[in-house]
N, C-alpha and C positions, 0 to 999 in steps of 0.2 A: 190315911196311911200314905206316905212317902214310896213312892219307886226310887227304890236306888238303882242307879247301873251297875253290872259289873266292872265294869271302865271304872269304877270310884276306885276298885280295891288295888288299883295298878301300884308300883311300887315308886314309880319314878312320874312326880310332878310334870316334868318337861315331856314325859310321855303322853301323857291325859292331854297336855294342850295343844299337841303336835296332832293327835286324834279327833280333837275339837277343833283344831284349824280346818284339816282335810274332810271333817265332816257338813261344817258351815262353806267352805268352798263348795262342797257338791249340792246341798241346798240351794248358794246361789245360782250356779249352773242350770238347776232343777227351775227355780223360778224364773231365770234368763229365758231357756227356753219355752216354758209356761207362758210368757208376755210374748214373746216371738212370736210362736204358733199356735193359731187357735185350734183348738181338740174339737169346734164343731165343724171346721173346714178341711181338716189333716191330718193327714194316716198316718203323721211320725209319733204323734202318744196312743196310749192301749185305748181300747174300746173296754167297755165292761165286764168282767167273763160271765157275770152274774145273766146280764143281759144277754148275753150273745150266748150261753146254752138255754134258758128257759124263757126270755123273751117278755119277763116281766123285770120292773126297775126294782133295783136295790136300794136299803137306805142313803148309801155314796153314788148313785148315778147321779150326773150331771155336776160332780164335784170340781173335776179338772175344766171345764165350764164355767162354771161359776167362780172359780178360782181366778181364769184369765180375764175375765169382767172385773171381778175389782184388782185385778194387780191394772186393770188401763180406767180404776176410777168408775164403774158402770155398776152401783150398787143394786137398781132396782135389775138390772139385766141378773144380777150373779144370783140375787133372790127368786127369778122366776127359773132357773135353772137347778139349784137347791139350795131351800131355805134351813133347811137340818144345818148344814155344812157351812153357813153363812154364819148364823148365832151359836156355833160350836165354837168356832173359828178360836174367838180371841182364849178361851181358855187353852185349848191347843198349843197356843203361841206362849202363854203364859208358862206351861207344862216343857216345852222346850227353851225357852228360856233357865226355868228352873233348872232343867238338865245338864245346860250349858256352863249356868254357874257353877254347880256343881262340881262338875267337870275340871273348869277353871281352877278354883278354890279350895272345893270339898267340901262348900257351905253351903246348901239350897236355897231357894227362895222360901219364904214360909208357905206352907203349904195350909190352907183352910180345910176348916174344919167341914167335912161331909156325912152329916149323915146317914145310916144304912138307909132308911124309907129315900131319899133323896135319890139315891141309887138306883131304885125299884123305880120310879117316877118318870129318872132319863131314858131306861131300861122300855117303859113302857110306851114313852112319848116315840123311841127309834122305831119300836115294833107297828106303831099305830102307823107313824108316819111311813114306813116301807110299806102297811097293810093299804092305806087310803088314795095311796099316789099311782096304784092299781088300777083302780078303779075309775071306771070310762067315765060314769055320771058326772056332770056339775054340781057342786063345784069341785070335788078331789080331783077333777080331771084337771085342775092346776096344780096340781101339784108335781105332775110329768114334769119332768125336764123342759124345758124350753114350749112351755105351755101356754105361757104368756104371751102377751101380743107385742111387751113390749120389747127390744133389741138396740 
């Protein structure tokens, strides 16, 4: 099933793309700064809230992390920081791509085909993975954030 935006139903073409301009600007901005400043040295990006009331990692910690590793190229750094977030990634990109055409156009990208149990599957793998990355033991205790040795 397709996400449409409401953005699609606008009336006016040169509206949609003037919104798609100013929205891809702020994205770049977003990732400008993301490469700039590292999120494990610097208090200009948020900390977790997940983390920072109960003090255990959520399925997205160590995302803006592993985000600034590979925008500078350091794929095994952004995986030991989070791997969830890592091989999520390109469908992500895919998804706003799509949006963006959309946007543009008013034609999507083709969307694949997903099935329900597929759902249940990702569904299961995020809960495991937030469940296991808790945990002190070896080895889930690599799966914290910034667990790894390597940098």
């Amino acid at each position: 099933m397709q996400l449409v935006l409401d953005l699609f139903y606008l009336p006016q073409r040169q509206l949609r793309r003037t919104l798609l301009a100013g929205e891809a600007t702020m994205v770049a901005f977003v990732l400008y700064a993301l490469h700039r400043f590292d999120p494990a040295t610097t208090e200009v990006l948020p900390v977790c809230p997940f983390r920072y009331l109960t003090g255990y990692y959520c399925p997205g910690c160590g995302s803006l992390r592993a985000l600034h590793q590979l925008l500078h190229g350091n794929l095994v750094a952004a995986l030991g920081y989070n791997p969830l977030m890592v091989f999520t990634l390109p469908f992500v990109i895919y998804w706003l791509a799509s949006q963006a055409r959309l946007l543009w156009s008013g034609l999507p990208l083709p969307a694949p085909s997903i099935p329900a149990r597929s759902v249940w599957v990702l569904l299961s793998v995020i809960l495991s993975f937030w469940f296991l990355r808790n945990l002190p033991q070896y080895p889930f205790a690599l799966l914290a954030p910034g667990a790894w040795p390597v940098r």
